[in-house]
C-alpha positions as CSV (number, residue, x, y, z in Angstrom):
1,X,-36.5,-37.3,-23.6
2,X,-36.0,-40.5,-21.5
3,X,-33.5,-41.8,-24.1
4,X,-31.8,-38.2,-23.9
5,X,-31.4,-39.0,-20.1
6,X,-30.2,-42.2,-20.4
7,X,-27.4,-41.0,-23.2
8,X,-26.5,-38.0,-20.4
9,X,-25.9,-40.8,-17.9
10,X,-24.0,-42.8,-19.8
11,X,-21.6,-40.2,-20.6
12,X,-21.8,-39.4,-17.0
13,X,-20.5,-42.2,-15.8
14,X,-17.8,-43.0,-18.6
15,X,-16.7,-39.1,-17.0
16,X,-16.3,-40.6,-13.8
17,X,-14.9,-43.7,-14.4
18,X,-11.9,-41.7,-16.1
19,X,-12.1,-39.2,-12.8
20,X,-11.7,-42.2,-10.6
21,X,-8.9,-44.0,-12.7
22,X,-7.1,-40.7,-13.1
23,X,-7.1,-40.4,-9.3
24,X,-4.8,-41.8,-6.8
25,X,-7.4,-42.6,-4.1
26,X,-10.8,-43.0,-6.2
27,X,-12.5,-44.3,-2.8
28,X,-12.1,-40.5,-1.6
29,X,-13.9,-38.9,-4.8
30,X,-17.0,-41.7,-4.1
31,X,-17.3,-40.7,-0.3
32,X,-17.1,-37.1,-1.2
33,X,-19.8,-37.9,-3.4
34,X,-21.9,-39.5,-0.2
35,X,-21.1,-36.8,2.0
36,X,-22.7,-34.3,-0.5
37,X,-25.8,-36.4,-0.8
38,X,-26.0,-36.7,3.2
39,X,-25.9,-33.0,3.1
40,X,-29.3,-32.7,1.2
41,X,-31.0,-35.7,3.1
42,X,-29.8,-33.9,6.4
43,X,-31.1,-30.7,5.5
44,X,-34.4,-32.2,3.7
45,X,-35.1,-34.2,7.6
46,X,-34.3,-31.0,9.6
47,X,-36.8,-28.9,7.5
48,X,-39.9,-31.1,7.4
49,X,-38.9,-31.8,3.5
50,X,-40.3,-35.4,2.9
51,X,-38.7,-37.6,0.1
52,X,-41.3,-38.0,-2.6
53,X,-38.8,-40.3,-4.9
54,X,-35.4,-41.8,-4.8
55,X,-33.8,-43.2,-7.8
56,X,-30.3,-44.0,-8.8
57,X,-29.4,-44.3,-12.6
58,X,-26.2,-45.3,-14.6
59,X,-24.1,-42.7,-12.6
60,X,-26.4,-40.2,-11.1
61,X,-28.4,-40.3,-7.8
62,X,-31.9,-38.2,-7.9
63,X,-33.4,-37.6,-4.8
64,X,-37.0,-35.4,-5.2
65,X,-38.1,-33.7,-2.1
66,X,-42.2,-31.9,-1.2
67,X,-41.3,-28.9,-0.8
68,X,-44.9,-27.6,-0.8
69,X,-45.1,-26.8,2.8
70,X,-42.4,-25.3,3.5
71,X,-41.0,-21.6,2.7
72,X,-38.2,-21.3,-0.1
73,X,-35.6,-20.1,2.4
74,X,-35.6,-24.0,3.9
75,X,-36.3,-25.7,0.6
76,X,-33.3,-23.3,-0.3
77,X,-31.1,-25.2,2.6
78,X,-32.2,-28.5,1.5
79,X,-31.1,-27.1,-2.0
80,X,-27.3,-26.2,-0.2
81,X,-27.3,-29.2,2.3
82,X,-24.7,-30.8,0.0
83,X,-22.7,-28.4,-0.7
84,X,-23.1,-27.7,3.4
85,X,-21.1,-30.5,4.4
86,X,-18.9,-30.7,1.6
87,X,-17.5,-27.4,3.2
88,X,-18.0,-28.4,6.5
89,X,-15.8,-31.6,5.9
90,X,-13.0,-29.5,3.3
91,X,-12.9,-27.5,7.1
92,X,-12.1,-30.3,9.4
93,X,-9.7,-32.2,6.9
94,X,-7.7,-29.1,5.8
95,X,-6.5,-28.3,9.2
96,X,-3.4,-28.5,10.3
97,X,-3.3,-31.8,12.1
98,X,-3.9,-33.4,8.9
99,X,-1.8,-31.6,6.7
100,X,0.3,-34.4,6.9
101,X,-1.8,-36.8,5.6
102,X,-1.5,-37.0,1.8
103,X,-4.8,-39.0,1.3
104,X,-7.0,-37.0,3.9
105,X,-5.9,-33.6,1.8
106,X,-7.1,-35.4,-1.1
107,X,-10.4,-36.2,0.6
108,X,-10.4,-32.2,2.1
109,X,-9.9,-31.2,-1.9
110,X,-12.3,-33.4,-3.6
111,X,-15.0,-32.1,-0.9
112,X,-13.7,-28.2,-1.8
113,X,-14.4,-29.1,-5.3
114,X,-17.5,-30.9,-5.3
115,X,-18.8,-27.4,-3.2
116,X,-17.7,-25.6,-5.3
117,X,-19.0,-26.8,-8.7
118,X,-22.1,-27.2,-7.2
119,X,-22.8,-23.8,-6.0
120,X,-22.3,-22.5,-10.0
121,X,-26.2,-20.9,-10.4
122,X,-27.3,-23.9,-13.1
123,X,-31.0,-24.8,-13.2
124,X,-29.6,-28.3,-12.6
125,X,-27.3,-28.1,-10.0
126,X,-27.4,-27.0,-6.8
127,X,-26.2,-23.5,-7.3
128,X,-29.7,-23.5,-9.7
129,X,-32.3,-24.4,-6.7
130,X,-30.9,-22.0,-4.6
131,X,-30.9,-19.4,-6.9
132,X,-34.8,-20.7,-7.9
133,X,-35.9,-20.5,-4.7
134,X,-34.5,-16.7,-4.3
135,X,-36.0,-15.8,-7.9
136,X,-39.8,-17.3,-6.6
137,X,-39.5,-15.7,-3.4
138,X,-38.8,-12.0,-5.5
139,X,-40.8,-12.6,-8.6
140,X,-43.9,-14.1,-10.1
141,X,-43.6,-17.7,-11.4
142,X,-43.1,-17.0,-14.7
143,X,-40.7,-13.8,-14.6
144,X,-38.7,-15.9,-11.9
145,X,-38.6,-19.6,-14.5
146,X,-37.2,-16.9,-17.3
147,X,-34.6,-15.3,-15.2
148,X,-33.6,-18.8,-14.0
149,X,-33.3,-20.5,-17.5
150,X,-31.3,-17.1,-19.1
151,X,-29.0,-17.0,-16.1
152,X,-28.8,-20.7,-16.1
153,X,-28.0,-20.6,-20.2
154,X,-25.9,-17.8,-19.5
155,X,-23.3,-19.3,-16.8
156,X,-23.4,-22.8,-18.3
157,X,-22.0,-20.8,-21.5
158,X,-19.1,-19.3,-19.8
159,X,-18.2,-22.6,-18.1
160,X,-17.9,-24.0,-21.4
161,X,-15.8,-21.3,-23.2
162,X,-13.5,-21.4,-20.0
163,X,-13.4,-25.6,-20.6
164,X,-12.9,-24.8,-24.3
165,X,-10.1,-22.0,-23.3
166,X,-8.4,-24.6,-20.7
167,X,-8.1,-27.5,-23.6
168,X,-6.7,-24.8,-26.1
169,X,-4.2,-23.1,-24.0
170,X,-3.5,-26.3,-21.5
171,X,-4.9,-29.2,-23.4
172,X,-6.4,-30.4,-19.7
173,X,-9.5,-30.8,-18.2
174,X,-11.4,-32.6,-20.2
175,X,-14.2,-33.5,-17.7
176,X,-15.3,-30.1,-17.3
177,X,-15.3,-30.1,-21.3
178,X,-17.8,-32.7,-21.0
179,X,-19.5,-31.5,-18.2
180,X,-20.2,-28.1,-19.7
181,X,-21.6,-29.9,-22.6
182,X,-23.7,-31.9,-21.1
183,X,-25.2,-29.0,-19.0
184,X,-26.2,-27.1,-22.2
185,X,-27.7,-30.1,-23.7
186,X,-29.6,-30.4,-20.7
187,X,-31.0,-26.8,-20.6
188,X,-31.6,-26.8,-24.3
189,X,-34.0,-29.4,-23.9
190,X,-35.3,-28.7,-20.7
191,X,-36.4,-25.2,-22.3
């Protein structure tokens, strides 16, 4: 499974490092990237969440949080802190006095997008341990981890035929090709 991982990150990054040499101002996509991650940290120091391990791989940052004493609604913010301040900063960069700037509505877009892939409902994204918390705080454990992987499967699914319908009809988008991929292979063998 730790080979598996390793494989995932690797393709990961070689996803990004087309990202950032297909865009004009790659230093945007990484901050956008920095400001999501403040999000969670933010949220995890607000809530009482302590940091129980912080590790950084090929091209993915994994930050695990206790959430054992606290209630799922704040685990559940700690879960959207990211995506938080990724809107928060799309806000204050889209407005009107920098509308002018061609690189700051970059920035405003990359955080708009990182927000908004993040909140698809995918076990592994944040989207996922929002909806997890929700589905533990309505259901038992195990009737909650079922509904969570099906609807995790489920959406993961779609975001591949749409991927698979963009490359057909568009031939663009490759990264969220890829990204779809890897998301399945990730559930499949997280099941």
């Amino acid at each position: 499974m730790e080979q598996l991982g390793e494989r995932i990150s690797l393709l990961l990054l070689l996803l990004t490092i087309m990202n950032l040499s297909a865009s004009p101002y790659p230093l945007f996509i990484v901050l956008s990237y920095a400001v999501h991650e403040a999000g969670h940290l933010f949220f995890a120091k607000i809530v009482g969440a302590g940091i129980t391990d912080f590790k950084t791989s090929l091209c993915r940052l994994s930050i695990k949080y206790d959430c054992t004493s606290i209630s799922y609604f704040k685990e559940s913010l700690v879960c959207g802190g990211g995506v938080i301040f990724n809107l928060a900063f799309f806000a204050v960069f889209a407005a009107p006095v920098f509308r002018y700037s061609e690189k700051l509505a970059f920035f405003s877009l990359c955080n708009l997008s990182l927000a908004l892939m993040n909140l698809y409902p995918v076990s592994v994204l944040d989207g996922g341990g929002m909806l997890r918390c929700t589905m533990y705080s309505i259901f038992e454990e195990k009737t909650a981890e079922r509904v969570l992987k099906l609807t995790s499967f489920i959406f993961a699914f779609v975001l591949w035929l749409f991927a698979v319908y963009l490359q057909l009809v568009f031939s663009s988008n490759i990264s969220m090709f890829f990204i779809s991929i890897l998301l399945l292979i990730e559930l499949c063998f997280s099941l």
